[in-house]
Structure formats: structure tokens, C-alpha cells
N, C-alpha and C positions, 0 to 999 in steps of 0.2 A: 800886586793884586792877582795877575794870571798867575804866577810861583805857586800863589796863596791857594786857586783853586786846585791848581795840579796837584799839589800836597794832600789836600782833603780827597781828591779824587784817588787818590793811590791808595791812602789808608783804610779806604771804603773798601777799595779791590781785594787789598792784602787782607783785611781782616775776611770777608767773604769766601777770600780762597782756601784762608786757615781752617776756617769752619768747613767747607769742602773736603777738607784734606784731612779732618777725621784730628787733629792734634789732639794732645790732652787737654781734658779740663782738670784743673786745681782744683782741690777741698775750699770750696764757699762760693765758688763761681755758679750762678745763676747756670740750672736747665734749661734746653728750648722746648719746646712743647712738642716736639715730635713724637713723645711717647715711646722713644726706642731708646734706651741706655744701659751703659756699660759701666758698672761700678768696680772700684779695683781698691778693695782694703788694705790700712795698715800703715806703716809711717814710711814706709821705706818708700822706691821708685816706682813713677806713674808708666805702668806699659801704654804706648799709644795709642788712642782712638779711647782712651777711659778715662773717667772722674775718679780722682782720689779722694778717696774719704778714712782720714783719721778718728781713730777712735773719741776724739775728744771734740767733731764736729756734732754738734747740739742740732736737732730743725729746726730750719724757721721757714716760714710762710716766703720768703725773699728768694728762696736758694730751692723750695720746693723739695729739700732731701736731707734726710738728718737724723742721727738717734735720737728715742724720743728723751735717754737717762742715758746721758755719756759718763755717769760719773759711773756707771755701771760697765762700762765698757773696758779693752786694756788693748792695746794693740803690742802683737806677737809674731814671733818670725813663723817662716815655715818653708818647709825642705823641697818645695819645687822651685820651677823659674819662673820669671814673666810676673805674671798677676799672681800665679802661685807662690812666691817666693815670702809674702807676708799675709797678715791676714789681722785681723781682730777677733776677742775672746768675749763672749759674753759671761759677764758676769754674776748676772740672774737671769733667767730663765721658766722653763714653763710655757704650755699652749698658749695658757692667759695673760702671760706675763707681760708688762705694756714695757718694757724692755726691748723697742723692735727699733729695726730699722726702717725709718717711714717714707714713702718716696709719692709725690703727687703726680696722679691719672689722670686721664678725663677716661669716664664712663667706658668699660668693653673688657674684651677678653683679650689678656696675654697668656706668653708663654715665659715664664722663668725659668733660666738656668743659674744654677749653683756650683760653684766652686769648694769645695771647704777646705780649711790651711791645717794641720796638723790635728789629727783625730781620731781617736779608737772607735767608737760607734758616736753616733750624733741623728738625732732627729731633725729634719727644717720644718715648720710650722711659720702659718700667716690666717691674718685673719681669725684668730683664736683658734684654729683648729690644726690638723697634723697636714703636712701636705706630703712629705717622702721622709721614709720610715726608715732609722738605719743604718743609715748610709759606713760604710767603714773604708780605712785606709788613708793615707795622707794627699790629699789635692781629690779625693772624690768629688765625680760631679755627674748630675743629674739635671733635672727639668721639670717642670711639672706649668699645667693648665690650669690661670685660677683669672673667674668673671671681680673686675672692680665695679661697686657698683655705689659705692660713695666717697668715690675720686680721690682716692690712698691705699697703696698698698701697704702694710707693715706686716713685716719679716723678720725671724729670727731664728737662731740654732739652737736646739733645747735637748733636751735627755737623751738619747739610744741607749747608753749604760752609764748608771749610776757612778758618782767620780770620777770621771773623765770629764776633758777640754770640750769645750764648743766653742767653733771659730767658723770664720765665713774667708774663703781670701777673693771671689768675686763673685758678683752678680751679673745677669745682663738680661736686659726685660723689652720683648718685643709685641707688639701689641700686634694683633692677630684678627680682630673684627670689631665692629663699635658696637656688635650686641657682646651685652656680657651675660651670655652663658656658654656652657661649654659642651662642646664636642661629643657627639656619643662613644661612649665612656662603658668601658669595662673593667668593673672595681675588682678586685679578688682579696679575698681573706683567707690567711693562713698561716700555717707554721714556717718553719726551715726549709722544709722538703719546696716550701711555695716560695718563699722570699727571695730578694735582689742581693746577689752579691756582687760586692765592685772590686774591680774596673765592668763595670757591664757588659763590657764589649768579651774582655779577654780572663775572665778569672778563671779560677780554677775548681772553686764549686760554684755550685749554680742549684737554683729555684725553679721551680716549672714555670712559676707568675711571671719570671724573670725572661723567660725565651718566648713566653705567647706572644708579643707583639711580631717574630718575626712571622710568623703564619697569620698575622691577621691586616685584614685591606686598609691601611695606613688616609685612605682617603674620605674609608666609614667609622673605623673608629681611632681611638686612641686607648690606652692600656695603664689601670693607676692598680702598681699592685702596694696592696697595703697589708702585705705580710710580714710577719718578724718571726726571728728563732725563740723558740722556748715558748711560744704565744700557744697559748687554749682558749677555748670559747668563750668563760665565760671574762678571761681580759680582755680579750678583743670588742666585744660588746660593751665592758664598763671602763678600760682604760684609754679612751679617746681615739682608737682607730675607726670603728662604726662610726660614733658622730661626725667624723672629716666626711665620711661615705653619706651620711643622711643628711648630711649641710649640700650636698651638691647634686646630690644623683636624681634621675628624672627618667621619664617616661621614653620610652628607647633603648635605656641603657641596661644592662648585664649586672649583674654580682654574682659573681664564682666563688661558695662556701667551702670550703675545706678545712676539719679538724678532725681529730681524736687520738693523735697520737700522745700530743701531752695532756691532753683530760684524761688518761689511762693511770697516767703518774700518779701515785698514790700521794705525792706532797701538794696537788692539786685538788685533794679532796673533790671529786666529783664525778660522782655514780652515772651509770651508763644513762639512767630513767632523767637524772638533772642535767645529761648534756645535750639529749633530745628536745625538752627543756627549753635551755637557752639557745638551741638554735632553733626553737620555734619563733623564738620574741627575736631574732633577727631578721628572720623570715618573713615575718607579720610587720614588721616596722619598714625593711626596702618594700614589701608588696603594695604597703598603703603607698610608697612613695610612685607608683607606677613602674616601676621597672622590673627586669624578667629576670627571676632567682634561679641558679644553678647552684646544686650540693653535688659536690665531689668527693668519693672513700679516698682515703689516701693507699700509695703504694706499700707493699711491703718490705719487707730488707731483703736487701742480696743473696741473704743464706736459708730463704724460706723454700726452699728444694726437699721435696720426698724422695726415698729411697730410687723410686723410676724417676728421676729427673726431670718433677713435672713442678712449679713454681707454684704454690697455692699458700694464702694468706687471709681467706675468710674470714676468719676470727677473730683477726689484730681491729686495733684501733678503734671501739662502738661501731664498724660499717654496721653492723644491722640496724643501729637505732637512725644512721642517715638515711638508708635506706626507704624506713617505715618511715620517718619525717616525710622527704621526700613524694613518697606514695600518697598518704593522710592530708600534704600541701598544696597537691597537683603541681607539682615544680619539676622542670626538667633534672635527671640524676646521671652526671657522669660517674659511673664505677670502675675509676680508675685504678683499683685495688686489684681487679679481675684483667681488664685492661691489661694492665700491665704483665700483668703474674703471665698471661699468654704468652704477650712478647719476652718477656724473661725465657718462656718454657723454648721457646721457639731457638732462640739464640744460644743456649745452654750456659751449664752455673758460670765458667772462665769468662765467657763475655758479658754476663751478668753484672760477675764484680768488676769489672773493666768497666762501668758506667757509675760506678759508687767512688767518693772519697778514697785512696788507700787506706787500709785498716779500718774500715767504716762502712757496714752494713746497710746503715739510714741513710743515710744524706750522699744521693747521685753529685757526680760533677757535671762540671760544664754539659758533656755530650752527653749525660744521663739527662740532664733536666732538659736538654733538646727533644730528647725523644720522650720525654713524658708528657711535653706541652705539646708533640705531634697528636699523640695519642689522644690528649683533650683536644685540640682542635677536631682532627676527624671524627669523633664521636660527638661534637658539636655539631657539626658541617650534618653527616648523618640525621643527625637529629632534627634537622629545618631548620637551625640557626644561623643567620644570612653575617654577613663582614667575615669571612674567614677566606 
């Protein structure tokens, strides 16, 4: 009889300490409610301290985690290690798509990060809308802030570029406040010259959206840029990156506009008069939403030098019609075009191109996009706009 309680006393300990001790959970093992979890796709091996989940685990109500159409699902390898090393492929997709992976909340604001297993570009989306735009290379990972606020997240990997993979190789989801909303929030829209390139930390070109958060007070805001390459105004507004931005955004928060280099495009059809236009109806729709609109010109290329070595680019990209938006909206306007063309004139043309892609005019690298998201913060800061 005393054996008997010893036995039961020890198994109470061991299992206790297990769970302490961060082990793996197996695919269908009950979550605890702590609302902090580690998911680690794919069939292959469980890195420690995370729940495996195969492609072929269905949710249920018991287990609290589960796709919602595994038949849709394929589990795939993938060329990192660890939790990177496999992942799963979705199979449909789309913002809408109820193809997610669903994981049970109680009520508040997390933070998600994203691993992805092998992929040329890929969008993540939850909640029916976009949450990080993009993402490229193999094992990218990101994070993004999203309020639960009817006690389920669902999640999934969806388009960046048309016929390519979308895979996931982990998750890990930390809950942050039991109010679910989110942090004031500085959205930005744009093209290439604005977008995230990965490894975030270490690429080799780079976005201006992409470096703002290093210049801004990490304790007032946070930074969701929701720029892509080749993007114009009027997709931005009608293919589902605004509405991620108007599903969340609130009084407090920033949106930093930036277009007109691919509205210029002639395969974009759209006149200087129709891009002033549609960046008025983006304008009008964040402003009802309470929050403080910023339009930015974009820079010019590296090789925009006059004869006396002076950087000027006026004329590129509709600035004037941001400009007169701007003005007619009473909205703050960073004229990053001019901006810029200074600091170019300053530095001269050899260091100029020394902040661009090699062989590439447009698109700054890493320390170009450093210094163009200085330049928008300082003329931010300037301007009485407080978190920087």
C-alpha cells in the first residue's frame, strides 16, 4: 500500500517536471491553456520544447489545434535544421481560404512568429486578411501582432508569387495582453524601394519600410510594413493590403503612403489625374478610421545627376500630384524625393551608387534603405511626430 502511494507520488513529480522541462508534445496531445505555443510542422523530428503537427492532424475541439482541411494539406521537407528542417505545403489557399491552421485562444493580443520551409515568395494571412507580405527565401521568418477576439486564431501561407510553394516549418504564438488590440501601429504602403527583404536582419537589399523600425521607440510603437515589389496604388488599395490596414488600424496610429513609380508604368494604365485619385479614397477611408496619414514622394535613381553634380528628380514618379493630395488633405508630406536627391548631392554620384543594388539605379541596398528610413524618420521627428 505505502509502494502504491510512492509510485503514484513519483509519477505526479515526473510528469510535472516533464512539463517544466519544456519536452515535446506529439501531434494530438492536448494543449494547456497557457496560451504560449510552439508549433513545429511536418513529419519528420520534434525539436524540443514544441508540438508536432503533421499535415494530416485534422482540429478538434479535444486537442484545441488542427487544420481545418488536412486533405488539403502535404507535408514537405525543407533545407534548414531544427524546426526548419521540414514543414508542410498548403494546398489551397488564399486570404479567404478556410484552409488554415486553427489553434484555440482565450480572448487578447499576441505576437506570431513565422518560420517558412522552402519558398520563393509567400504571403502569411490570418483571420481572412494579409498579416506579412512577401516574405522570400528558404526558412524566412517574421512576426507580426494580431488582437483574438473570438477565441481562435487561424492561419495560413497564401500567394507572394503566382506558382510557387507555400509552406509553414514553425510557428510560435505568445500572448502579450488579455486586451486584444494592438499596439500603436505604424502601417506603410509601398512599392520595392518600401518593402521587407529577408533575412531582415542581414540582406542585401533592402526597403526603407524595412529599416524604420530601427529609428523608432520600440516601447511606443511597433512597425507593419505592408509593402511589395511591383505594387501601384491602385492594387494596393483593391488587392487586399489596405484592408489588412483598415481591419486593424485605429486612432493613434500612422500610415506612411508611398507610390508612383509603378503607377508611371505604362502596363499599369493609370494617369497621373487617376493616381491622385486613388490615393485620395485611401486617404479618406485610414482618416475615417482615426488615424494620422503620411504621403511620401519616392526617391530617385542613382544616376539622376546634372552636369554640376547636383542630384535632382522632380519630375519622376507623379510627386506633384502627392504633393497637391497631400496639401488639398491637410496631411503630413514627407518629400522624400528632394530629401533624398540632397543627401545624394551631398555625398556625390560614386557614393550615391554605392547605396543602390549593383547594376541598379532603383532599388538601394541594405545601407541605402538605412539611410532613406533616417531621412523619413528625421523629417518625421521635425515635423511633431512623437515615437521616433
Amino acid at each position: 500500500m505505502t509502494n502504491n502511494r510512492w509510485s503514484k507520488a513519483f509519477l505526479v513529480c515526473l510528469a510535472f517536471t516533464l512539463l517544466l522541462g519544456g519536452i515535446s508534445l506529439w501531434q494530438g496531445e492536448k494543449v494547456s491553456a497557457a496560451d504560449n505555443y510552439k508549433f513545429d510542422f511536418g513529419n519528420g523530428g520534434v525539436t524540443s520544447g514544441y508540438i508536432g503537427v503533421s499535415a494530416t492532424l485534422g482540429y478538434s475541439a479535444s486537442t484545441g489545434y488542427g487544420f481545418n482541411s488536412p486533405a488539403n494539406m502535404q507535408n514537405v521537407t525543407a533545407s534548414g535544421t531544427g524546426v526548419g528542417s521540414d514543414a508542410v505545403r498548403f494546398l489551397t489557399f488564399g486570404t479567404n481560404s478556410t484552409n488554415t491552421f486553427n489553434v484555440n485562444l482565450s480572448n487578447g493580443l499576441y505576437e506570431v512568429k513565422v518560420m517558412l520551409g522552402n519558398t520563393s515568395r509567400a504571403s502569411v494571412a490570418a483571420e481572412g486578411v494579409y498579416q506579412i507580405m512577401n516574405m522570400t527565401g528558404n526558412n524566412a521568418t517574421d512576426s507580426f501582432q494580431i488582437p483574438i477576439t473570438d477565441g481562435q486564431l487561424n492561419i495560413l501561407v497564401t500567394e507572394g508569387k503566382v506558382g510557387t510553394v507555400f509552406t509553414l516549418s514553425s510557428l510560435e504564438i505568445t500572448k502579450i495582453s488579455n486586451n486584444p488590440a494592438t499596439n500603436r501601429t505604424i502601417y506603410i504602403g509601398g512599392d520595392s524601394t518600401v518593402a521587407n527583404y529577408y533575412p531582415l536582419a542581414s540582406s542585401v537589399q533592402g526597403g526603407w519600410g524595412q529599416m524604420l523600425e530601427q529609428y523608432v521607440d520600440a516601447s511606443t510603437f511597433q512597425v507593419r510594413n505592408m509593402a511589395t515589389g511591383g505594387q501601384f496604388a491602385r492594387g494596393f488599395r483593391d488587392d487586399g493590403q489596405l484592408e489588412a490596414i483598415l481591419k486593424y488600424i485605429k486612432p493613434g496610429d500612422y500610415f506612411i503612403l508611398q507610390f508612383g513609380i509603378n503607377d508611371t508604368n505604362a502596363k499599369n494604365e493609370t494617369t497621373e489625374a487617376q493616381f491622385k485619385e486613388i490615393m485620395r479614397d485611401m486617404v479618406t477611408q485610414v482618416k475615417a478610421k482615426g488615424a494620422t496619414v503620411v504621403l511620401s514622394t519616392p526617391q530617385g535613381r542613382a544616376t539622376d545627376f546634372n552636369a554640376s553634380n547636383v542630384h535632382t528628380s522632380t519630375g519622376r514618379w507623379y510627386r506633384a500630384a502627392t504633393m497637391a493630395l497631400a496639401a488639398e488633405e491637410n496631411v503630413t508630406l514627407v518629400d522624400l524625393n528632394v530629401l533624398s536627391s540632397a543627401y545624394f548631392t551631398s555625398i556625390g554620384p560614386a557614393a550615391t551608387l554605392n547605396l543602390y543594388m549593383t547594376g541598379d539605379s532603383l532599388h538601394p541596398n541594405y545601407a541605402g534603405a538605412q539611410k532613406l528610413a533616417e531621412l523619413v524618420k528625421n523629417n518625421l521627428s521635425s515635423q511633431g511626430l512623437s515615437g521616433f
